[in-house]
N, C-alpha and C positions, 0 to 999 in steps of 0.2 A: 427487602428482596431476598432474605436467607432464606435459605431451604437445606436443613443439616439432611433430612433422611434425603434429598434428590446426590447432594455430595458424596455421603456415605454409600450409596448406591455405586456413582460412577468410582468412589475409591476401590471397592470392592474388588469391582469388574474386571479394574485397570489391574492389581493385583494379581486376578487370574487368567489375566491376557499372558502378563510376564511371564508367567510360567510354561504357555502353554504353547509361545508360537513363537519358537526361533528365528525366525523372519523378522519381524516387529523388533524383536530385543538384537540381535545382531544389525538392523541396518541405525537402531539407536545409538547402540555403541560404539561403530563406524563414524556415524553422522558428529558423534560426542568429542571423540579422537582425533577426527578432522576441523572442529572446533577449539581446540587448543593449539593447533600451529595457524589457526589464522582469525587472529580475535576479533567479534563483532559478527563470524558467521549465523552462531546460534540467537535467533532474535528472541524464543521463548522456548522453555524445555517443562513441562511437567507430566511427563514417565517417572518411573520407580527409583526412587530417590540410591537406591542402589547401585543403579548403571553408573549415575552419574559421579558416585563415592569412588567408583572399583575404577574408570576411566580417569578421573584427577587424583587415583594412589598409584597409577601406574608410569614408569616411564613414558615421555612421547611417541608414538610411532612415526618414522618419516613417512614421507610422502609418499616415495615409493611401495613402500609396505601398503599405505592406505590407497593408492590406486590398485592394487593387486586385489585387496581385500573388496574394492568395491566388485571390480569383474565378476571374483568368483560369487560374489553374492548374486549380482545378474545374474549368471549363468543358475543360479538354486530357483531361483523365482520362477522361472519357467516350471521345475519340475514342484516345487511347493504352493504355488497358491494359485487355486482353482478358478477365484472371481478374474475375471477378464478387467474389468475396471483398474482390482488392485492390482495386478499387476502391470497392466500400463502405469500406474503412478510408481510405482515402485521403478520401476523401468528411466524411465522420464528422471526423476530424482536423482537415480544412481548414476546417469549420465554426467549430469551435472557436477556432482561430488568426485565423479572419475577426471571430469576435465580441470577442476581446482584441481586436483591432488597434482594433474599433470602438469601446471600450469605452478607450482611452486618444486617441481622436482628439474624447475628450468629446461622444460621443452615444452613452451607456451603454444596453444594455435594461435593461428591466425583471427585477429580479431573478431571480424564477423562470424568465423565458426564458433568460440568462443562463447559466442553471445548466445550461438542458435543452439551449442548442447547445453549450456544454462537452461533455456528459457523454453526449450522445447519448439522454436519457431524463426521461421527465415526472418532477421531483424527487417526496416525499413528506414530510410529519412524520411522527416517531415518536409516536404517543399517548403522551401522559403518564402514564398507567395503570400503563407499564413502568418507570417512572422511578419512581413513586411506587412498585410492587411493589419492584422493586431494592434500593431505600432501606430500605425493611419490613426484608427478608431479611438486609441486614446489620446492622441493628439488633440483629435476633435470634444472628446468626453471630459477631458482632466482644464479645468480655469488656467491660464497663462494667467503670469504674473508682470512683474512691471518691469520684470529682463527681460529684455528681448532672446538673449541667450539661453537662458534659462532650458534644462533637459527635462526631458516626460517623468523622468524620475523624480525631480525635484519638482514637479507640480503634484505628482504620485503621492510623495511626502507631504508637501503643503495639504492636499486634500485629504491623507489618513489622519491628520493631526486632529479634525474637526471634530475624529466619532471615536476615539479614546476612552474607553472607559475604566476611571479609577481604578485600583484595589480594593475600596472596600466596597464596592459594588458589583467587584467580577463573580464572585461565589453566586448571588444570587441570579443573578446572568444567566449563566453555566448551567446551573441547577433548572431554570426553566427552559431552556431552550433544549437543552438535554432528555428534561422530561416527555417536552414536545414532541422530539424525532422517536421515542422509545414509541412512544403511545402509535404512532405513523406506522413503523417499525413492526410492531405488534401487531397491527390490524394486516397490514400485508402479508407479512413471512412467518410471522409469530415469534417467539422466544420462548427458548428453556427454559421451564421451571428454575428458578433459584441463581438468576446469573445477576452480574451484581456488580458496578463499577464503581469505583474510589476516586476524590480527584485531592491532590495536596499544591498548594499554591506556593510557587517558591519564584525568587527574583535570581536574576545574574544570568550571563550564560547568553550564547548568540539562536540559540535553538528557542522554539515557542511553545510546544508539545509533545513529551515524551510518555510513549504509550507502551505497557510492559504486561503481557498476557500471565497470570500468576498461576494458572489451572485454577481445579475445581467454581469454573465458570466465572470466574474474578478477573477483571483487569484494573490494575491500580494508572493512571495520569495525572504527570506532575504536569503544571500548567504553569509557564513562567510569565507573569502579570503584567512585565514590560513591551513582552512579545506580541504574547495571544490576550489583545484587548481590544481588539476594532469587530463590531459585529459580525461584520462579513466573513472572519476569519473563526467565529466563536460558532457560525453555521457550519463551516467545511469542519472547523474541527469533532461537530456531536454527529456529524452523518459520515463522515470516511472513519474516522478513529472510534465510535461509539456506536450508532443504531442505523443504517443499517451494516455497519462498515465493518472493520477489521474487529471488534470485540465480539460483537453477534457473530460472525465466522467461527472464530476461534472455539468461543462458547458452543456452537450447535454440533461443531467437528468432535469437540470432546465429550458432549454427552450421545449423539448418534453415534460416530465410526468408532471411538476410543469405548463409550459406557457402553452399548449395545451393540458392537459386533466388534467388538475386542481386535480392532488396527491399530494397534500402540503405536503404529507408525507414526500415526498424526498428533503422537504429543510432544514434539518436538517440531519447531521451526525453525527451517531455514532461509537465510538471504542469497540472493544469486540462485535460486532454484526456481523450477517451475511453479511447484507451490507458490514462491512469494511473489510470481509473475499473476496469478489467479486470485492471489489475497489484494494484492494493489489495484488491480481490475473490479473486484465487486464493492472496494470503499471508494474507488470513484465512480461506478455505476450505481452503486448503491445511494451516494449523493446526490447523481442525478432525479433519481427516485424520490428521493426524501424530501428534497428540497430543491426543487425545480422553478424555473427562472419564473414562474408563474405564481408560486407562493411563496416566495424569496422578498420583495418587499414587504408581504404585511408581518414574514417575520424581521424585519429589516427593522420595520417602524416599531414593533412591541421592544427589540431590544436597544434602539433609542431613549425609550421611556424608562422603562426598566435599568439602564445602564446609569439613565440620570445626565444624558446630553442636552444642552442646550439645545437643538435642530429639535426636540420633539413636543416644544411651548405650542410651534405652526405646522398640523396638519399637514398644510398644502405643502412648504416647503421640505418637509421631512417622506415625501410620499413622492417627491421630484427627485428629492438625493436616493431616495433607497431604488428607484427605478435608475436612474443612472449608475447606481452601484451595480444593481445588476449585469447591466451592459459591459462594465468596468471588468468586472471578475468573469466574464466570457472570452474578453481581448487576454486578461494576464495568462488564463487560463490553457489559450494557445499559444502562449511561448513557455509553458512551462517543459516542453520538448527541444528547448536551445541547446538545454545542456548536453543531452543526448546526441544531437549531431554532430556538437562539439567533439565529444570524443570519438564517435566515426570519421572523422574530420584527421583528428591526432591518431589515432589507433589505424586508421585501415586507408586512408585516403594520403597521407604521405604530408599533411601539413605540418610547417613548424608552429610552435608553441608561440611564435608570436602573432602569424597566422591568425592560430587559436584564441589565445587572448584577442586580437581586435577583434574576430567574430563573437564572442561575449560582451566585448564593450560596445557592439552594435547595436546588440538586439537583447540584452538585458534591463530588467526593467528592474525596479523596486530594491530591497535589501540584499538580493541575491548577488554578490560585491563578486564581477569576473575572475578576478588573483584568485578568491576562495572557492570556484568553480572549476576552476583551473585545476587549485591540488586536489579537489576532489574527482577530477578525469582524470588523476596520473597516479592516486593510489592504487593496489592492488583489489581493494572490495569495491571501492566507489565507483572503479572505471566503467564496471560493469552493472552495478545499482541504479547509476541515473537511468539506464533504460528501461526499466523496471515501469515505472508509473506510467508511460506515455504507450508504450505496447502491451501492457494489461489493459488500458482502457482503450487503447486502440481494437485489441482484440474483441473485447467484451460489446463493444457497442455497438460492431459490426451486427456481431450476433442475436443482440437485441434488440435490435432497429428493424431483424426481417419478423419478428410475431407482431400478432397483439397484445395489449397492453396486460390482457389475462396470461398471456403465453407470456410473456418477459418475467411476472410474476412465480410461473413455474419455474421459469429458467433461473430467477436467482434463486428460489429455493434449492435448486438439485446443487445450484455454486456453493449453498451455505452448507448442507449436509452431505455429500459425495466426494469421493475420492475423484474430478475431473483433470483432466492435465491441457494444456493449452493446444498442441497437436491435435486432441479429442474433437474440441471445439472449431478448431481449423477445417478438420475434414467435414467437420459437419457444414458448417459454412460451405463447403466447397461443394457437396453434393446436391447442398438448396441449390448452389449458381446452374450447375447442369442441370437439373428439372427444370428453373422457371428460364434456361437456355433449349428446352424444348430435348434433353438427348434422356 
């Protein structure tokens, strides 16, 4: 998948964006600075290795410096860039970066606002309705054992254990199933010329895939083999993390907006911004796409065979488990916004923490252990991260439920290469509702 002259190309470019557009290299440096007082903001950085030298040789800036510095930067974008689009990202972004700064210089918003200058959008709960239906369905979907006591979880387990697949048969796994969504990936949206994923297999650790955007069109994933080994999970992982998900993104952002119209902006990512509201939105839309509950078992059953599971000797019995898995990974799939209300629940609704904990101990399912869901709603980045995947793909699928299948198509295209911000896409949603409301 090399392509040194497609690289050399977007190195070039990137080089003489730095120089040419104080916008792009100022909100770097900013965005850089504010990533040293709160670690794990910066999820990928590759801009000019320069910025990033002069920023970790320099003193810290507090916080307050860096909310000042974000304002005045707003206030330039207005009079410096002419595209309407960038500048609403720009816009949107700088918010966000303005409300951390304020939010460690200990005069925090109010949770809900908090969220909404993040993420660019009025937050939501998920009704419970969905949580409690989810929970029904796997009751009925997941074998009861010979406890009567027995919890969903622990039949959850019982039934992950069946479809396991070793170590030395995960690489080859991986490698097909991965091929498979590229090739899907390809025919629909396309890819860059010369972009190009690594994967390195490593054991230990409670995480299952760590995915790290490297620039010039590369993403390296470690894959830890105790974790990320059950089919089901090796599908979500090549379509949200790989094709058409966060890597395809990343890749098409930097050779369109970054190689060919010189937005340095977008060589840096951040967490807790609207960006990473829109990048979690199109790797689980993008999933839906790629692997829809329709062609989900027969890849179910190849990676059965492939995996070297006993269930893939019988046909019939392997073609009952992967249609039941389906159904499986649709119920987990709407709790995986538990966590999210949770800390609406602790941040803005007045619950105590234990409260809190027994609504995790409710309605949690599988590995995701309440205690460690817990300090993940009461850190300073996390509190705000869980709501990241459940209103990116709340929003996105609004939106691409009202085209057709040809229109959704464009629409992920313009997610993979434009500068959109989630407000963008709100108002436009809002305007379809008043036309097909007849005003």
């Amino acid at each position: 998948m090399a392509d040194p002259v497609g690289r050399a190309r977007v190195r070039r470019q990137m080089d003489l964006s730095a120089a040419a557009d104080p916008i792009a290299r100022d909100y770097l440096i900013l965005s850089l600075r504010l990533g040293r007082l709160v670690p794990g903001l910066v999820d990928a950085y590759f801009g000019p290795p320069e910025l990033k030298a002069q920023v970790e040789s320099e003193p810290p800036f507090n916080s307050t410096r860096l909310r000042e510095d974000a304002s005045s930067l707003e206030s330039r974008v207005d009079q410096e860039v002419p595209e309407e689009d960038r500048r609403r990202w720009l816009h949107a972004q700088l918010v966000a970066i303005e409300a951390q700064a304020l939010t460690l210089s200990g005069d925090p918003l109010p949770y809900p606002d908090y969220i909404a200058c993040l993420f660019d959008i009025v937050p939501e709960m998920t009704p419970e309705e969905i949580f409690d239906s989810a929970t029904d369905d796997l009751i009925r979907l997941l074998p009861s054992g010979e406890l009567r006591a027995e919890t969903v979880t622990d039949r959850l387990a019982t039934w992950n254990a069946r479809f396991k697949i070793e170590p030395d048969k995960l690489p080859a796994a991986v490698d097909w199933i991965v091929e498979r969504v590229r090739d899907k990936a390809d025919r629909l949206v396309g890819l860059p010329t010369g972009e190009g994923i690594d994967f390195e297999y490593v054991s230990g650790g409670p995480w299952s895939a760590f995915s790290k955007y490297q620039g010039r069109l590369h993403t390296l994933i470690e894959i830890n083999t105790e974790q990320l080994c059950r089919p089901a999970d090796l599908i979500r992982m090549a379509a949200h993390d790989c094709y058409p998900g966060r890597h395809t993104e990343q890749a098409w952002k930097e050779r369109r907006l970054v190689g060919d119209l010189g937005r340095l902006e977008t060589s840096i990512s951040l967490v807790n911004t609207p960006q990473a509201l829109v990048r979690d939105g199109i790797a689980s839309v993008g999933e839906r796409m790629i692997a829809s509950e329709g062609v989900m078992p027969g890849m179910l059953m190849e990676l059965y065979e492939r995996g070297g599971l006993a269930i893939a000797a019988d046909p019939g019995a392997a073609r009952e488990a992967a249609e039941k898995q389906v159904r499986i990974e649709r119920a987990l799939g709407s709790l995986r916004a538990v966590v999210a209300n949770a800390a609406y629940l602790l941040h803005s609704h007045g619950a105590t923490r234990d409260d809190v904990l027994a609504y995790l101990r409710r309605y949690l399912v599988g590995t995701a252990r309440p205690e460690r869901q817990l300090a993940l709603i009461e850190d300073p980045i996390s509190r705000a991260e869980v709501v990241v995947a459940g209103e990116g793909e709340r929003l996105l699928r609004r939106w691409f439920d009202l085209g057709s299948v040809g229109e959704q198509v464009g629409r992920f295209g313009k997610l993979l290469r434009e500068e959109l911000t989630p407000r963008s896409i709100a108002e436009e949603l809002a305007s379809i509702d008043l036309i097909r409301d007849g005003w």
